[in-house]
C-alpha positions in Angstrom: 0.0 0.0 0.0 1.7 3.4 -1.2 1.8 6.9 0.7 0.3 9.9 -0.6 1.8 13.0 0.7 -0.6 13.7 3.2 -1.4 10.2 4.3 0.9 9.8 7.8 4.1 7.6 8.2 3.3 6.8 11.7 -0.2 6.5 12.4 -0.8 5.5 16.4 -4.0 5.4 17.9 -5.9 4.4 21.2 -2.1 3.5 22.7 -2.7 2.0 26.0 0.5 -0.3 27.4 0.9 -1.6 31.0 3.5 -3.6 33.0 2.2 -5.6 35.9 0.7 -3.3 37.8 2.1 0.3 36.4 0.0 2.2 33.3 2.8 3.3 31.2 0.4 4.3 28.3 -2.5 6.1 28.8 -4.1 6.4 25.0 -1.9 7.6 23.0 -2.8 9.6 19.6 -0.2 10.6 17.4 0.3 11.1 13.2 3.7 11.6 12.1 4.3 12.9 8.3 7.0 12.8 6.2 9.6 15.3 6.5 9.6 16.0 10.3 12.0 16.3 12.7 10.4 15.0 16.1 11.4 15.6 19.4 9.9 13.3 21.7 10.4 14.0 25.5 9.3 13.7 29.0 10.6 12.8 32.1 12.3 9.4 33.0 9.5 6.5 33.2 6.9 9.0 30.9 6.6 6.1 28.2 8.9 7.4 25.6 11.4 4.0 25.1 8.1 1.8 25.4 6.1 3.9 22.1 9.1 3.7 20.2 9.9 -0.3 21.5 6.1 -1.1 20.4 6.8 1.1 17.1 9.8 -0.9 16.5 7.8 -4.4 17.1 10.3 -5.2 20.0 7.2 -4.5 23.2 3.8 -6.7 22.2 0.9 -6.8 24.7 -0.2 -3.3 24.1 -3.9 -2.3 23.4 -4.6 -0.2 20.3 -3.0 1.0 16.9 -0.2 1.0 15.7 -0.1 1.5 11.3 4.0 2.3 10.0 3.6 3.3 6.7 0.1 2.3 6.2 0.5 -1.4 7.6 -0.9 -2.7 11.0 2.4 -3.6 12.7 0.8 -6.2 14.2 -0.3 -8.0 11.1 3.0 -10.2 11.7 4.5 -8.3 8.5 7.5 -7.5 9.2 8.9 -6.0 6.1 8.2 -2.2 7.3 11.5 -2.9 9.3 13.5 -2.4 6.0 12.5 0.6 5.8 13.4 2.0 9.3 16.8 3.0 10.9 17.0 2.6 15.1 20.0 3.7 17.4 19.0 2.9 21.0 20.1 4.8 24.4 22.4 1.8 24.9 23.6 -0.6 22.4 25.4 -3.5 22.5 28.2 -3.4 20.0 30.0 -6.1 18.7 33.9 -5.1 20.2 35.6 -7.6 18.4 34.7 -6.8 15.7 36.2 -4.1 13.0 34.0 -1.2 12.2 34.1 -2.5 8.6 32.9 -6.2 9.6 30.4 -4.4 12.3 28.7 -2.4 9.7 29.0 -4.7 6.4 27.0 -7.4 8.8 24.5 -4.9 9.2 24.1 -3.9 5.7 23.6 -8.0 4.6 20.8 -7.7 7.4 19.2 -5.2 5.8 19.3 -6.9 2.4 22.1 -5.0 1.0 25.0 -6.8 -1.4 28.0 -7.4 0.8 30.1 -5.0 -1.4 27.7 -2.5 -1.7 26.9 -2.1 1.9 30.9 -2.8 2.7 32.1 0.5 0.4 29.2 2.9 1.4 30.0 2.0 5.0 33.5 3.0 4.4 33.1 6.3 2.4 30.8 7.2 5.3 33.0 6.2 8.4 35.3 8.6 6.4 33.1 11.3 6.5 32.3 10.9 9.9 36.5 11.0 10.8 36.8 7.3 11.3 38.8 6.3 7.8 41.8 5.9 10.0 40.5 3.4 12.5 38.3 1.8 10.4 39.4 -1.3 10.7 40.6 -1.5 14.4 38.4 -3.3 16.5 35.2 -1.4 18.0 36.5 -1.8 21.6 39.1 0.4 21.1 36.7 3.2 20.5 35.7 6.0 22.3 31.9 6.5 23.3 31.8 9.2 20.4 33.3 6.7 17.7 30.9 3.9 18.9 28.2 6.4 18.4 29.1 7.6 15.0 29.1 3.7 14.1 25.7 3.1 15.3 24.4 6.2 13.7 26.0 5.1 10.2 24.4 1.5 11.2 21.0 3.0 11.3 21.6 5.0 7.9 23.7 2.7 5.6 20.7 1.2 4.4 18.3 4.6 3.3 15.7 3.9 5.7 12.6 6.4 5.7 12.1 6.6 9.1 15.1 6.7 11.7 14.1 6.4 15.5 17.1 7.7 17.7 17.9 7.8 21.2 20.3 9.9 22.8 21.4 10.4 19.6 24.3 12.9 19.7 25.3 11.1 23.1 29.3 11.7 23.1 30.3 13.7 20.0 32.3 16.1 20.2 30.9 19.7 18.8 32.2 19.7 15.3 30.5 15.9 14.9 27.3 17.5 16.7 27.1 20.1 13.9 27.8 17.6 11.0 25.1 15.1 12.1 22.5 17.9 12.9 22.8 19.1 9.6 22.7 15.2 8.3 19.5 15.0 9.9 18.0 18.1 8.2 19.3 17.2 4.6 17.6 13.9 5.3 14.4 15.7 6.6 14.2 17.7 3.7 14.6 14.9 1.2 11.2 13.6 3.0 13.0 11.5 5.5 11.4 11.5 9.0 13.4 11.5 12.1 11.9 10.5 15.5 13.8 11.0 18.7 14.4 11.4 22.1 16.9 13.4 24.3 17.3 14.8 27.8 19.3 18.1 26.2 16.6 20.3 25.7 18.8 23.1 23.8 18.9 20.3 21.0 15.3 19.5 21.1 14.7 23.1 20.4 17.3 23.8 17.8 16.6 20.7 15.7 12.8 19.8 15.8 10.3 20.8 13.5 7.9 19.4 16.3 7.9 18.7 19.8 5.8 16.1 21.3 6.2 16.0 25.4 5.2 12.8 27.0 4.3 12.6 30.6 2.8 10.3 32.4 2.2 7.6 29.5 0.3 11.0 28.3 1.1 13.9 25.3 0.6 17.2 27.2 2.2 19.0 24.7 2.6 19.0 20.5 3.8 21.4 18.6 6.5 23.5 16.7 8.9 25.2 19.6 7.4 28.5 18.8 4.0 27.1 19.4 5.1 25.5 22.7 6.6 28.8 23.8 3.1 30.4 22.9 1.4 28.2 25.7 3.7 28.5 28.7 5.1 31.5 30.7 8.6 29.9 29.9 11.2 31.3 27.1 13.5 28.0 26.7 12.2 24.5 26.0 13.9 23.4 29.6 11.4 26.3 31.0 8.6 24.8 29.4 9.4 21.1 30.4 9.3 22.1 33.9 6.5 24.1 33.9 4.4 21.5 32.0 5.8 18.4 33.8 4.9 20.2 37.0 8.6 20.1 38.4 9.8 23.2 40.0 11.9 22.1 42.6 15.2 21.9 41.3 16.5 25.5 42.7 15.3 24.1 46.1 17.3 20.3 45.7 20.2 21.6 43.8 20.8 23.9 47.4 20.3 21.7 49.6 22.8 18.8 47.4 25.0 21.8 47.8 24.4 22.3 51.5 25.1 18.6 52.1 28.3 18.9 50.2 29.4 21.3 51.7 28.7 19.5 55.2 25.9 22.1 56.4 23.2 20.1 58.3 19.4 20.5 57.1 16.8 18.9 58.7 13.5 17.7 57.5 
């Protein structure tokens, strides 16, 4: 089943999801169209790994609808997954392994010829600064190489959807700049990028739309400008607070201090 233009890429609807006792979804309604840069936050435990877990087909036992690129993800089709790129908050990397032999095995699981996905892996490890070590073995990397493999692993194959977590987690600032602007270009070829991050200055430069979780609900969706519109708050990390009810940093971060510092508080 094709896409128009206007028909969504990510279609969720009625998203309830529980574990044991604790609601982590509470309904959850969300279209996602081609082209967008999401921002999906919310404070730890607000549901955001689960949505994109049940998105990715690795969370069953949920209640409602789910439709990636017009399919029912839970038809048992699993073919949509070509067509998706994921870097999670923590991956497990294969050390002993070259970044060559890492990212060539990921191509072939994609479907990609061995040579082709072998030679576009390397011409982008270059442009990413990692020609020279290349074929060392990945657990000889920093954090910020191991990163810039798993973001080439989620790319190499031209998904149309990329979910990322964390994903600028360790790069230095030049590499933050080049893979922000990646993620635009990609954007604007009608690429849509969903993800998630605690640093809310790169939420707000690098979304076309923020959706804010808490809860297991979306109290907030909308272009940064729009979410500015609906609070007192100037910066994203304003709004968050305001919207996710927590004000009480000023007060812990003084008393942390205090107790540093050895002063006794009581209560």
């Amino acid at each position: 089943m094709g896409l128009t233009e206007e028909e969504p890429v990510i279609s969720i609807s009625g998203l309830w999801m529980n574990y044991s006792d604790r609601m982590v979804l509470r309904g959850i309604d969300l279209k996602v169209y081609r082209g967008q840069i999401i921002g999906y936050i919310g404070p730890n435990g607000a549901g955001k790994s689960t949505t994109v877990k049940i998105m990715l087909g690795l969370v069953e036992g949920y209640n409602g609808t789910v439709e990636i690129f017009g399919q029912d993800i839970s038809s048992g089709d699993v073919a949509y997954k070509r067509r998706i790129g994921y870097v999670p908050e923590v991956a497990e990397l294969y050390d002993s392994l070259t970044a060559r032999e890492y990212l060539t095995f990921i191509g072939e699981l994609y479907g990609m010829e061995r040579s082709d996905a072998a030679g576009k892996a390397e011409k982008l490890a270059a442009l990413l600064g990692l020609d020279k070590a290349f074929d060392n073995r990945i657990v000889s990397y920093s954090k910020g190489m191991k990163q810039k493999v798993l973001l080439i692993s989620s790319m190499l194959h031209d998904p149309d959807i990329l979910f990322l977590d964390e994903p600028l987690s360790g790069l230095d600032a030049n590499s933050v700049m080049v893979v922000k602007e990646i993620f635009a270009s990609l954007a604007a070829r009608g690429k849509t990028i969903f993800y998630s991050s605690h640093i809310m200055d790169v939420v707000e430069k690098i979304s076309s739309r923020i959706i804010l979780l808490s809860g297991g609900d979306i109290i907030a969706d909308g272009s940064f400008t729009e979410l500015k519109e609906m609070s007192r708050e100037g910066s994203l990390e304003g709004i968050f607070n305001e919207l996710t009810g927590f004000d009480k940093y000023l007060d812990i971060a003084g008393e942390f201090v205090a107790v540093v510092e050895g002063e006794s508080h009581e209560g």
